[in-house]
C-alpha positions in Angstrom: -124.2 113.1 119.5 -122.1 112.5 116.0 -118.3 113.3 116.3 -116.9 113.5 112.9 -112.4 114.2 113.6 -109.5 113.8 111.9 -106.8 112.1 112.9 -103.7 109.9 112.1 -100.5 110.4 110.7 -99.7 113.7 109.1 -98.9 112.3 105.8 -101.8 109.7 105.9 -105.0 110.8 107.4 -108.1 109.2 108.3 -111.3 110.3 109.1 -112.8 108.9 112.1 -117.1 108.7 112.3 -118.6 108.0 115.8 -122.0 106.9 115.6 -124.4 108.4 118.0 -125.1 106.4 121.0 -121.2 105.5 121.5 -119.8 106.3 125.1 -115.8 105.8 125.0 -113.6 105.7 121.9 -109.4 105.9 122.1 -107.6 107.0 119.6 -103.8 107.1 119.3 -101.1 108.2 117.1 -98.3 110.9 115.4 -99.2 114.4 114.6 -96.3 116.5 112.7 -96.3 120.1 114.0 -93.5 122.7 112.9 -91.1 120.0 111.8 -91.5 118.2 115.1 -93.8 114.7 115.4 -95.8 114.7 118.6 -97.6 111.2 119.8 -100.7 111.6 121.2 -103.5 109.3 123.1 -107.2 111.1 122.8 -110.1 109.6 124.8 -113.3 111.1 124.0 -116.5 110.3 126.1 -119.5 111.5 125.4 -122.4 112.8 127.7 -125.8 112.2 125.8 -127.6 113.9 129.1 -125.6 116.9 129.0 -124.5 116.9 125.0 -121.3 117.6 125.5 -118.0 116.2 125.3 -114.4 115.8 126.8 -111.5 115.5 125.4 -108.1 114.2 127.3 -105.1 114.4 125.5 -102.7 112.0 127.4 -98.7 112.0 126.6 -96.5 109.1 128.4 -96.5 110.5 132.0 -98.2 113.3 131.4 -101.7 114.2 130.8 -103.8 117.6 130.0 -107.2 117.8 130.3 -108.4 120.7 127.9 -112.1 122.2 128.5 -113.4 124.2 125.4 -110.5 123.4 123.7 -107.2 121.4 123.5 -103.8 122.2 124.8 -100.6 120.3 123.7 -97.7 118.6 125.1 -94.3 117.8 123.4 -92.9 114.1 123.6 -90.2 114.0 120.9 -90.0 110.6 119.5 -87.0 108.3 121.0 -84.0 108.7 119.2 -84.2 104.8 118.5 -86.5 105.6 115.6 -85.6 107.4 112.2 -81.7 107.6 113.3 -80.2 104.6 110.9 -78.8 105.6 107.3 -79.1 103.0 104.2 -76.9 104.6 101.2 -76.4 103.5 98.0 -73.3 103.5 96.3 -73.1 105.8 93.0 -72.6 102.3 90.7 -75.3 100.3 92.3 -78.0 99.7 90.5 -81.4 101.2 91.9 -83.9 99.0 92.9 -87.5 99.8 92.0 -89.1 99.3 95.9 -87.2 98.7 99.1 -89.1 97.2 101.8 -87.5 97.4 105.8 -89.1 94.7 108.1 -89.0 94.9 111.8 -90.9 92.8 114.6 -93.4 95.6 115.0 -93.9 97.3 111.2 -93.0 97.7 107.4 -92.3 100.4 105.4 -92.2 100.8 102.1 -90.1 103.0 99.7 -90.4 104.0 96.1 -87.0 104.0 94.1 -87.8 105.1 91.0 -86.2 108.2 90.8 -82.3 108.1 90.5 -81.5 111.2 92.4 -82.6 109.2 96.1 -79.5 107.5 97.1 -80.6 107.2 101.0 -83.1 105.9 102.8 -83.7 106.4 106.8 -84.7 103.4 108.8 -86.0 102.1 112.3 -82.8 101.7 114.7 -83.4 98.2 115.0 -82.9 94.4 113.8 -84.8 93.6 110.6 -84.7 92.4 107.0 -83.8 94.6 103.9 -85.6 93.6 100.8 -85.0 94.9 97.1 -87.0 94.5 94.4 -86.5 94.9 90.7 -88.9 94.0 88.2 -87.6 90.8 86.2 -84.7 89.9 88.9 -85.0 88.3 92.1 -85.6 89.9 95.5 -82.2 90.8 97.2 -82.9 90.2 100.8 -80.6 90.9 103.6 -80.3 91.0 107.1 -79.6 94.4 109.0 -79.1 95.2 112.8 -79.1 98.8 112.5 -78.1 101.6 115.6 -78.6 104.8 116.1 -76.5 107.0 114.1 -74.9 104.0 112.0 -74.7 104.4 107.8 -74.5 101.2 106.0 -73.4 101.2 102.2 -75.2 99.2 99.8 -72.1 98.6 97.4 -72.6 97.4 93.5 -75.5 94.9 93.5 -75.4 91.5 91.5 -79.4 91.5 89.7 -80.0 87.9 88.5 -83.0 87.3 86.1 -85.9 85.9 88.2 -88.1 82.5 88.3 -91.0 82.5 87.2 -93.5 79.4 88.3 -96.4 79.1 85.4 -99.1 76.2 85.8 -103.2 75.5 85.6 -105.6 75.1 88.4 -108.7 72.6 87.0 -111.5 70.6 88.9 -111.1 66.4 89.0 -113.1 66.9 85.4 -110.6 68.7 84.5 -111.9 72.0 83.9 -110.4 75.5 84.6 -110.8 77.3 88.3 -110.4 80.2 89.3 -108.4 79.8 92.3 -105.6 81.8 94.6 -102.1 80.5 94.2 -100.0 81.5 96.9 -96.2 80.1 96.8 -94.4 81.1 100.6 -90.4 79.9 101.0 -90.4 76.9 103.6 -91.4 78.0 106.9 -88.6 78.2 109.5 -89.1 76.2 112.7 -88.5 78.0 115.8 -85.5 77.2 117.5 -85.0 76.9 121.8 -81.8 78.9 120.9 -81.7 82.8 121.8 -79.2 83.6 118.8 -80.8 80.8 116.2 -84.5 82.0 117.5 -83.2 86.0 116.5 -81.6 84.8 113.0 -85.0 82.6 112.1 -87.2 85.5 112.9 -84.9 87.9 110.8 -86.1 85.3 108.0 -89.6 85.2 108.4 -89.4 89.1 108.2 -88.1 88.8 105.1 -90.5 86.3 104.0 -93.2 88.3 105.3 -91.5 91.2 102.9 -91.7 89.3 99.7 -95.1 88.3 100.3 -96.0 92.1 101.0 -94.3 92.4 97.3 -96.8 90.9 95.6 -94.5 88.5 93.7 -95.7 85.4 95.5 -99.2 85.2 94.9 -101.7 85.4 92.2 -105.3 84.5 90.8 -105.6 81.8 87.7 -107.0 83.4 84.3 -110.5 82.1 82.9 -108.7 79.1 81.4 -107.4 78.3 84.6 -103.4 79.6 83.9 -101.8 81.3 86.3 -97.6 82.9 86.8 -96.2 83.8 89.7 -92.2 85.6 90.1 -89.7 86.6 90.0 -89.0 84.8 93.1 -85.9 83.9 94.5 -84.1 80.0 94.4 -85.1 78.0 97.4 -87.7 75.4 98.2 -91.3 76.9 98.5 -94.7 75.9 99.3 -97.1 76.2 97.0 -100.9 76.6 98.1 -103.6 76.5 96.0 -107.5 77.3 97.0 -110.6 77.9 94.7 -114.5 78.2 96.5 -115.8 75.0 97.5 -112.6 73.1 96.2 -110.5 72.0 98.9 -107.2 73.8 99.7 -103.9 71.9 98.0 -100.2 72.2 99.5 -97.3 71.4 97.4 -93.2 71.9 97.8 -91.9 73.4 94.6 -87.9 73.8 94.7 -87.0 76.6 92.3 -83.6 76.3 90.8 -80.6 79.2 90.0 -80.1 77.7 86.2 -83.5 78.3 85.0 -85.8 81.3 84.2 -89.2 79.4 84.7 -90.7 76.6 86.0 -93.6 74.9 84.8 -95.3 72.7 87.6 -97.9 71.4 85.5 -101.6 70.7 86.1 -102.8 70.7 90.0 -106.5 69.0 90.2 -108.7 70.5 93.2 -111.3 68.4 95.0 -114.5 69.6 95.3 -116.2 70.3 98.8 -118.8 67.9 100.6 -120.7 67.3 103.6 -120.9 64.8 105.9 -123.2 64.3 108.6 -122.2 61.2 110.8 -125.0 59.6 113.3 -124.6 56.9 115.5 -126.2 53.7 116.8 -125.1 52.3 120.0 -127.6 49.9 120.8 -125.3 47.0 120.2 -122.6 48.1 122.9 -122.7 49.1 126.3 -119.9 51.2 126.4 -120.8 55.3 127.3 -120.1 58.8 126.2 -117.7 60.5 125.5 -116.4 59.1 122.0 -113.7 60.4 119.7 -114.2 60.8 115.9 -111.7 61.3 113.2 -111.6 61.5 109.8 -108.7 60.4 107.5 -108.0 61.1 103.8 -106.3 58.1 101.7 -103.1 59.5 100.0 -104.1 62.9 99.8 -102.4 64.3 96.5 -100.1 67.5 97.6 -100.0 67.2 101.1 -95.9 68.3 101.7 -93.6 65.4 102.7 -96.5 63.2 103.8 -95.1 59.4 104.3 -98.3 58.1 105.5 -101.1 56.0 103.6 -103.7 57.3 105.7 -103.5 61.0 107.5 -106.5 62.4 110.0 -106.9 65.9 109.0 -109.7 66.0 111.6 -110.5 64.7 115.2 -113.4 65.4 117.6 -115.4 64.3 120.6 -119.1 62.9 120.6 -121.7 62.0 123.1 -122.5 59.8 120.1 -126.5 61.3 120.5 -125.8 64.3 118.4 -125.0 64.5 114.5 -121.5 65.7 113.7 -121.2 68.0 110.2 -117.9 68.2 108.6 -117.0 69.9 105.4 -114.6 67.5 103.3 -112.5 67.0 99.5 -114.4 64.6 97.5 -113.1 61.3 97.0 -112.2 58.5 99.8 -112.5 58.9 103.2 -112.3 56.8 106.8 -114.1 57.4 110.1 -112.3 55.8 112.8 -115.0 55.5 116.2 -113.0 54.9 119.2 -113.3 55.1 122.8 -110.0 56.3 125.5 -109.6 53.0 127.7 -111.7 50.8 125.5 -111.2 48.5 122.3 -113.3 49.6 120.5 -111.5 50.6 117.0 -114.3 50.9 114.5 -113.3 51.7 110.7 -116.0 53.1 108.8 -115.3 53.8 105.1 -117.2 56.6 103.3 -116.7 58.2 100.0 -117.5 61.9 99.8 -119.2 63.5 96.9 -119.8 67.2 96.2 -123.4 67.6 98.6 -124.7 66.4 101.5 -123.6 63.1 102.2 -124.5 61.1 105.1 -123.3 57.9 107.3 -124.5 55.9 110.0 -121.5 54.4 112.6 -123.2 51.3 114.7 -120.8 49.7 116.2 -121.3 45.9 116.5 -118.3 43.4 117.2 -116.9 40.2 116.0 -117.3 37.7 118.6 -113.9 35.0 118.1 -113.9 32.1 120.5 -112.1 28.9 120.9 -109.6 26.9 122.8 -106.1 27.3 123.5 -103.5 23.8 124.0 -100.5 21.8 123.2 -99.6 18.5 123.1 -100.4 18.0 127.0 -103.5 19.3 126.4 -105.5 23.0 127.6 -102.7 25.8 128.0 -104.2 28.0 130.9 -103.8 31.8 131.8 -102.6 31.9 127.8 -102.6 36.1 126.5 -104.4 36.1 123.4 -104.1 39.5 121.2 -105.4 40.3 117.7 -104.2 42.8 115.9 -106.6 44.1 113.1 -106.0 47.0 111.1 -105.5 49.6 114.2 -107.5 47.8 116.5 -106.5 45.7 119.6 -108.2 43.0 121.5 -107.0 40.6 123.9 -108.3 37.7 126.2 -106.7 35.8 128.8 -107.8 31.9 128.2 -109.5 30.3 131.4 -108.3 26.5 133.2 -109.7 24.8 130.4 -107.7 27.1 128.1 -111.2 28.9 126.3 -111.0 32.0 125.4 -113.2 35.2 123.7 -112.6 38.5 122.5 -114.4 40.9 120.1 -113.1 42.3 117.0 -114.5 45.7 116.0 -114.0 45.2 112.0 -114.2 42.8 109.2 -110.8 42.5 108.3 -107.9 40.6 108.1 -106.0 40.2 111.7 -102.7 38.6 113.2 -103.8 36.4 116.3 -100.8 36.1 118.6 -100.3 33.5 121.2 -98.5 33.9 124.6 -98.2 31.0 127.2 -97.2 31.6 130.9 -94.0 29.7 130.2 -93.0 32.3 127.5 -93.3 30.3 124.1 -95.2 32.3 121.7 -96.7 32.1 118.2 -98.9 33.4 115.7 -102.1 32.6 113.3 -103.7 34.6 110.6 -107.7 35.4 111.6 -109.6 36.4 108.0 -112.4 38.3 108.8 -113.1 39.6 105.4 -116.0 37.6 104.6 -117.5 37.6 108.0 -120.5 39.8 108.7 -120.5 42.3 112.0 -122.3 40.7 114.7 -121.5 37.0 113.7 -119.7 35.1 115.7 -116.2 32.8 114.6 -114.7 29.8 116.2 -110.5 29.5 116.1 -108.5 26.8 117.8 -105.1 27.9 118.7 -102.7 25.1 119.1 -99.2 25.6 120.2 -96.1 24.3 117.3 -94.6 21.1 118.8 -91.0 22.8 117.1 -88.1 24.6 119.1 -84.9 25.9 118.2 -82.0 25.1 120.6 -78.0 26.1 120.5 -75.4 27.4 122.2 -73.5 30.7 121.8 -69.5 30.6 122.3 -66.7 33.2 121.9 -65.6 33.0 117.9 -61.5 32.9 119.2 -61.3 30.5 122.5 -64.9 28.6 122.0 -65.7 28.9 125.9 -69.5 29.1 126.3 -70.9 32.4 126.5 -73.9 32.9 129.8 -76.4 35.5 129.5 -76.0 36.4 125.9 -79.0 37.9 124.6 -80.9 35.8 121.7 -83.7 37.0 119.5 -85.8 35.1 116.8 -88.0 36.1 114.3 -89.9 34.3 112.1 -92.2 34.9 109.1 -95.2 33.0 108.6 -96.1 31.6 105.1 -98.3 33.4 103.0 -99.6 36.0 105.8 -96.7 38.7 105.9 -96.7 38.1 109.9 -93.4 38.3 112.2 -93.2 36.5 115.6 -90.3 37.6 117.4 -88.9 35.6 120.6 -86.3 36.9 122.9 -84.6 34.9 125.6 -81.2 34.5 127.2 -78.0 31.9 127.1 -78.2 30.2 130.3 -74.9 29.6 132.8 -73.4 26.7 130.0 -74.1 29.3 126.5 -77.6 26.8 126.1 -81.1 28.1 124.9 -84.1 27.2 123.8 -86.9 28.4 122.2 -89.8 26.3 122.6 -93.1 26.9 120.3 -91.2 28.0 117.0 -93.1 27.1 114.0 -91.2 24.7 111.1 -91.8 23.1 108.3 -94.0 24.5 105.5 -95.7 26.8 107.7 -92.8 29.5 107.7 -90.9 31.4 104.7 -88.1 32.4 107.0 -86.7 31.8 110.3 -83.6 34.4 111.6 -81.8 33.8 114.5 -79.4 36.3 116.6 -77.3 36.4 119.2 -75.7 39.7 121.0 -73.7 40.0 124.0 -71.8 43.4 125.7 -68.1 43.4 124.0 -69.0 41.9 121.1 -70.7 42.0 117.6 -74.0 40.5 116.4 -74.0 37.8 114.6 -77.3 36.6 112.6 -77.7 33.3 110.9 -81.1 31.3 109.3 -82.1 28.4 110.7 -84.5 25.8 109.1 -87.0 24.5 111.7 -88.4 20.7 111.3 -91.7 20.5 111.2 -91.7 18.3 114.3 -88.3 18.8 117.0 -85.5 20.9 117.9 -82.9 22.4 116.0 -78.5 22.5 117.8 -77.0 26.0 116.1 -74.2 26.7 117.0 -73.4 30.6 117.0 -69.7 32.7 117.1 -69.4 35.7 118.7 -65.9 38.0 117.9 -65.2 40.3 120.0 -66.0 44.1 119.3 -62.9 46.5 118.8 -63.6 50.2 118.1 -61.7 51.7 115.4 -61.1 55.6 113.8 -61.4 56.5 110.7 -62.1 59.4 108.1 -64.1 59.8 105.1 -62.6 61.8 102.4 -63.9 62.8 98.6 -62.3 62.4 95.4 -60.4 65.5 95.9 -59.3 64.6 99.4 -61.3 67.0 100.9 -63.4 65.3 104.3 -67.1 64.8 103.8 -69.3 65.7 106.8 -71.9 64.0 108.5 -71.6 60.8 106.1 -73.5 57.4 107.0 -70.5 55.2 108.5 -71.5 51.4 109.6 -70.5 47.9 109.2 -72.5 44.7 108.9 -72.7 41.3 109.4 -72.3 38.0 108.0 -76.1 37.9 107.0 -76.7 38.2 103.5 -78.2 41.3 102.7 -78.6 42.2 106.1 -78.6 45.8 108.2 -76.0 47.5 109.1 -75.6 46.0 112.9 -73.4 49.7 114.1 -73.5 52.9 112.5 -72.2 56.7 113.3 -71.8 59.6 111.2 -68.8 61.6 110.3 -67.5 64.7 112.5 -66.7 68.5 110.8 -63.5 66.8 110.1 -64.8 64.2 108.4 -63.7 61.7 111.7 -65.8 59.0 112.9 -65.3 55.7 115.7 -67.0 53.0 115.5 -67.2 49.5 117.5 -66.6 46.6 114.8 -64.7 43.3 115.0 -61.3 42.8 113.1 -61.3 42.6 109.7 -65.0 43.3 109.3 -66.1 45.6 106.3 -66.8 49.4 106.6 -69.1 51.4 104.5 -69.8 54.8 104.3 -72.7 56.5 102.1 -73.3 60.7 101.8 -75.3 62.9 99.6 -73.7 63.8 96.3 -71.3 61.0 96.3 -70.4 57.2 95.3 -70.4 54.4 98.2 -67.1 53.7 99.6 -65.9 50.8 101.8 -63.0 49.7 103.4 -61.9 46.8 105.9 -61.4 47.5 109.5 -57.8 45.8 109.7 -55.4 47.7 112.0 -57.3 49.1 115.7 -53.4 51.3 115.7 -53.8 52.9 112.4 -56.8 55.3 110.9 -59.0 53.7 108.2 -59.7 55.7 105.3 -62.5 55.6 103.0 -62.6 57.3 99.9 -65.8 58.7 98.5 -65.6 58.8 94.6 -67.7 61.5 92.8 -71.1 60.1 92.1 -71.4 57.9 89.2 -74.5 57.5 86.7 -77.1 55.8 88.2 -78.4 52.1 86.9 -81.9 52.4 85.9 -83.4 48.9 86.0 -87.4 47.9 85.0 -88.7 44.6 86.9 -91.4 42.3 85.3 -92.9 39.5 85.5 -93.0 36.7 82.6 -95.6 38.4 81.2 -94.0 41.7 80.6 -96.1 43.3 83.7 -94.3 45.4 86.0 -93.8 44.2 89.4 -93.6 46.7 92.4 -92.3 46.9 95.7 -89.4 44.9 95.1 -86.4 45.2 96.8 -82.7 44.9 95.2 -79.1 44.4 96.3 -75.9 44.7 94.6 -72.5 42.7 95.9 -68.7 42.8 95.3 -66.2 40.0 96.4 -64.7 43.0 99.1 -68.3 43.1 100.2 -70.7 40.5 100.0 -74.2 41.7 99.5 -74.5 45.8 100.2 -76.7 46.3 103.3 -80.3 47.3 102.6 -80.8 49.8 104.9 -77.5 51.4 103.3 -78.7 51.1 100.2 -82.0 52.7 101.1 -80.3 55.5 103.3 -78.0 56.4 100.3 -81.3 56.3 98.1 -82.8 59.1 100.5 -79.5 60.7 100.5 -79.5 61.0 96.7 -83.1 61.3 96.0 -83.3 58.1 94.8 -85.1 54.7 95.1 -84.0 51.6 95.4 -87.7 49.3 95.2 -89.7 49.1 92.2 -92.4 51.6 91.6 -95.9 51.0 90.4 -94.3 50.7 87.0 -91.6 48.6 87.8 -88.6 50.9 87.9 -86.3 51.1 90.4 -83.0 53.5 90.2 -79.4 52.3 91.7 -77.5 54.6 94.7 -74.7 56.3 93.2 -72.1 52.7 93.3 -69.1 53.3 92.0 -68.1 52.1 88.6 -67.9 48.4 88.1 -69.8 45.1 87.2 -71.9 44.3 90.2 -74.5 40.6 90.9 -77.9 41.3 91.5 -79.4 40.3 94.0 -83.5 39.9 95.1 -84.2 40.5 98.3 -87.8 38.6 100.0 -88.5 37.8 103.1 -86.9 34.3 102.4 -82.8 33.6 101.4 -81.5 36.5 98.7 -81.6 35.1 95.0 -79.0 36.2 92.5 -80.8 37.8 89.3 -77.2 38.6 87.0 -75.2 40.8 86.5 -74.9 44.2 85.8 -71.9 47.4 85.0 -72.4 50.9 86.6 -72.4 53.3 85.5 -75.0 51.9 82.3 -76.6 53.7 79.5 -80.4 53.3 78.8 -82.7 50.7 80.8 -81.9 47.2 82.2 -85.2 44.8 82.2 -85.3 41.9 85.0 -87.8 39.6 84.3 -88.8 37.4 87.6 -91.0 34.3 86.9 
């Protein structure tokens, strides 16, 4: 039996085909009869045996069953609905569209024609959008009731954004692709009222994108423009067949009328197929498998050299398809409560591309012992590249553990009676399956001191002492911990000297007082006597103000310590009133760093009065190029600036008034680096390494044009 009805809303009708052979089909909706909208529920079921069929008309609470022909019943719509008024004043401007969003639907209203001045609206909370072609969307949040008129009064149009730019392949020819630009998603808050005002935005968003104004298809030559849009930061995302999907944050600005973000290059799509060989280890099923995409170009706010953008299990007897960008990939092989870490590097090309994962470790082997000979029950760990392994050495101090990849690991060495230390292990040459002998023998160095209160010089017990050193030419820490015994005494026993380490810091911490953080050379051969000061910690108020007076919120406040070029050892942020506390010892410097505005300092003198540190307005930057003697640029390097209030300016300050600013304070690929906002005056320059700072010169802010540092 074929049912052909028609149904729907009054002014938007549909008709509905049933195709023989169906048994049950519901249909529900608004009907407008004499001026007055009915809701009704219809279930038709047909009878193929008896070719017939019955209709039940259902509305709320009640239900009518009609046979040979319907019968109606009235349910007048709640007077929720259609009982909100939006006006518009006689001198605002007309918009061409106005879009009302709720949580459950959107309409859509033509304002073309000048004699409308009202619209009528769900009784409810949602977002009012306006649209005018060349301006930007006027959005607005409304939480109408029944009965209430609202009065648009004289609207403010401002000229639009428009975002132009080209979509081409990594050849660098055109696409056609979708370009789809969406303000920042709002994170959903655990707060009730937040949680209502972020989904009031998202209606909006979803109102702008229902405009049309936010997306858009790329021309033959691969061009494509997008706006007006509104200011704000947006994400742009970009997606062409077989090409992999880019993401990209665009911030569009009040003080221009269009943007131009340039070329965007789209990877094309391959296939991998990953099969497996387990032959060479005994561990079983299940595995996990991810993949992880070098630097991928456009991913939003992504930190991270190397990000999975795909993870599954494997019984490791099966193939596993994936569909991947072109270009450099990593498959890391693992196992939950196993070592094995395998790294598995794999370029994808457009295709079919295939890989085979056999995992087969590095045996390492050898002997752990001092001066007295084997060290037994000594923890070895290496750390290569992810991956973890660890032994425990026997009586006669051997030892063996496997190493998953060829690469280059940190080896580090515990003994039962708590000295530690640590090798470098190059793997890089070695082939998978081979096996490598390394003798670990224990340094025959310590460092040895006492710690003492800075004003009476009475030994201080159970102050906590940390030291870290940094082995030459490997880039590895060793960190030591231990504690001040009864008389202020402590040793650590095992600490490398000599030529063997770049750097060696020492610290010593204690309740009620302040760090304090010195370098110690180590003898190659014997023990060092420091002898470290401890003042006592005093917590002081303050306020941060701008040039104007005015108190700067949520600023960086912290102090540091003697260390040159050291971190800030105590840090808070400032209040709505621009207050802050902070624990300190007399006499110490203060700094203070926020977004938009010069570094400011001040000495902690008084504990009975308020310190006040005075932000200036931010000064012009120092743009400085470092080389090498060659002219090259050098990157990564780290810089510091001092004053004689100051000393050397804290690193991490530096670095956290860099992000504040959107700045950088280490050298690029190409060399440049680009001050925090100091304040104006000749500052030394200093270059940071993992060994002593070195002064570089000098140098004025604010400076016009390019400063060159050449390094040898």
């Amino acid at each position: 039996m074929n049912i052909w009805m028609l149904g729907g809303h009054s002014h938007d009708p549909k008709l509905f085909f049933f195709p023989h052979g169906l048994r049950t089909v519901t249909l529900r909706g608004r009907i407008l009869i004499n001026s007055q909208t009915w809701r009704f529920v219809v279930l038709i079921t047909l009878n193929r045996r008896e070719r017939s069929a019955c209709l039940f008309w259902a509305f709320t609470s009640l239900l009518c069953i009609a046979h040979g022909g319907p019968s109606f019943a009235q349910e007048p719509l709640p007077d929720t609905l259609y009982q909100s008024e939006v006006r518009f004043s006689g001198e605002a401007p007309r918009p061409d569209t106005v879009i009302w969003s709720t949580d459950e639907k959107m309409a859509v209203f033509g304002r073309s024609q000048e004699s409308e001045d009202s619209i009528k609206l769900d009784a409810k909370r949602g977002c009012l959008a306006q649209f005018k072609n060349g301006y930007q969307p006027i959005v607005m949040e409304l939480d109408l009731s029944p009965g209430k008129t609202i009065v648009l009064e004289q609207v403010d149009w401002v000229r639009g954004v428009e975002v132009v730019g080209r979509v081409l392949n990594m050849t660098h020819e055109p696409l056609i692709a979708t370009v789809v630009l969406e303000p920042r998603p709002i994170q959903r808050s655990d707060d009730p009222v937040q949680r209502d005002l972020q989904e009031s935005k998202n209606l909006c968003n979803s109102a702008l994108r229902f405009a049309g104004i936010t997306q858009t298809v790329t021309d033959g030559e691969g061009h494509f423009e997008i706006g007006p849009l509104p200011t704000g930061t947006h994400i742009m995302n970009i997606s062409a067949k077989n090409h992999s999907t880019l993401s990209k944050k665009t911030v569009i600005e009040l003080n221009c009328e269009r943007i131009n973000v340039g070329d965007f290059l789209l990877r094309e799509i391959g296939r991998l197929v990953l099969k497996f060989d387990l032959s060479r280890i005994k561990e079983t099923p299940p595995f996990d498998v991810s993949i992880q995409v070098e630097n991928p170009e456009g991913w939003v706010e992504q930190q991270y050299e190397w990000v999975e953008i795909e993870k599954r299990k494997t019984n490791a007897i099966d193939p596993i398809d994936f569909t991947l960008g072109t270009g450099l990939h990593r498959v890391i092989f693992t196992k939950e409560g196993s070592e094995i870490f395998v790294i598995h590097p794999v370029f994808i090309a457009p295709g079919l591309n295939v890989a085979l994962i056999r995992p087969t470790p590095i045996t390492v082997s050898g002997k752990v012992f001092d001066k007295e000979g084997p060290v037994e029950a000594a923890g070895i760990e290496a750390a290569c590249q992810g991956s973890l392994a660890s032994a425990v050495a026997d009586d006669d101090g051997l030892y063996e553990l496997d190493v998953w990849n060829a690469v280059a690991c940190a080896v580090f060495v515990a003994a039962p009676d708590g000295r530690r230390f640590a090798e470098k292990l190059d793997l890089r040459l070695v082939e998978l399956g081979d096996e490598v002998e390394m003798d670990l023998e224990f340094p025959r160095s310590s460092v040895a001191g006492i710690v003492v209160d800075a004003e009476s010089g009475e030994p201080l017990p159970n102050s906590e002492l940390s030291l870290m050193q940094w082995t030459a030419g490997t880039g590895i820490q060793t960190a030591f911990v231990t504690s001040s015994d009864e008389e202020g005494r402590f040793e650590f026993r095992g600490a490398k000297g000599g030529g063997e380490v770049e750097r060696t810091r020492l610290t010593a911490s204690m309740d009620g007082y302040m760090p304090e953080t010195i370098d110690v050379d180590v003898p190659d051969a014997g023990s060092t006597d420091e002898y470290l000061r401890l003042h006592e910690s005093v917590q002081i108020s303050g306020r941060v103000v701008g040039p104007a007076g005015e108190p700067v919120i949520g600023a960086i406040v912290g102090c540091c310590s003697d260390y040159p070029g050291g971190n800030l050892t105590v840090s808070a942020n400032t209040n709505m009133a621009g207050d802050f506390t902070l624990d300190t010892s007399h006499g110490s410097v203060i700094f203070a760093a926020a977004s938009a505005y010069s570094l400011g300092w001040s000495q902690a003198l008084d504990t009975d009065q308020e310190t006040l540190i005075r932000l200036g307005a931010r000064a012009n930057s120092i743009k400085l190029r470092v080389v090498n003697s060659e002219g090259d640029p050098i990157p990564g390097v780290a810089l510091s600036f001092s004053t004689p209030e100051t000393g050397i300016l804290p690193l991490d300050l530096l670095l956290k008034d860099a992000a504040l600013n959107h700045q950088f304070i280490r050298s690029n690929d190409e060399g440049y680096l680009t001050t925090t906002a100091l304040p104006p005056r000749v500052y030394r320059i200093w270059l940071l390494s993992a060994t002593n700072p070195r002064e570089l010169g000098t140098v004025a802010a604010p400076s016009w044009g390019e400063v060159t540092l050449q390094l040898p």
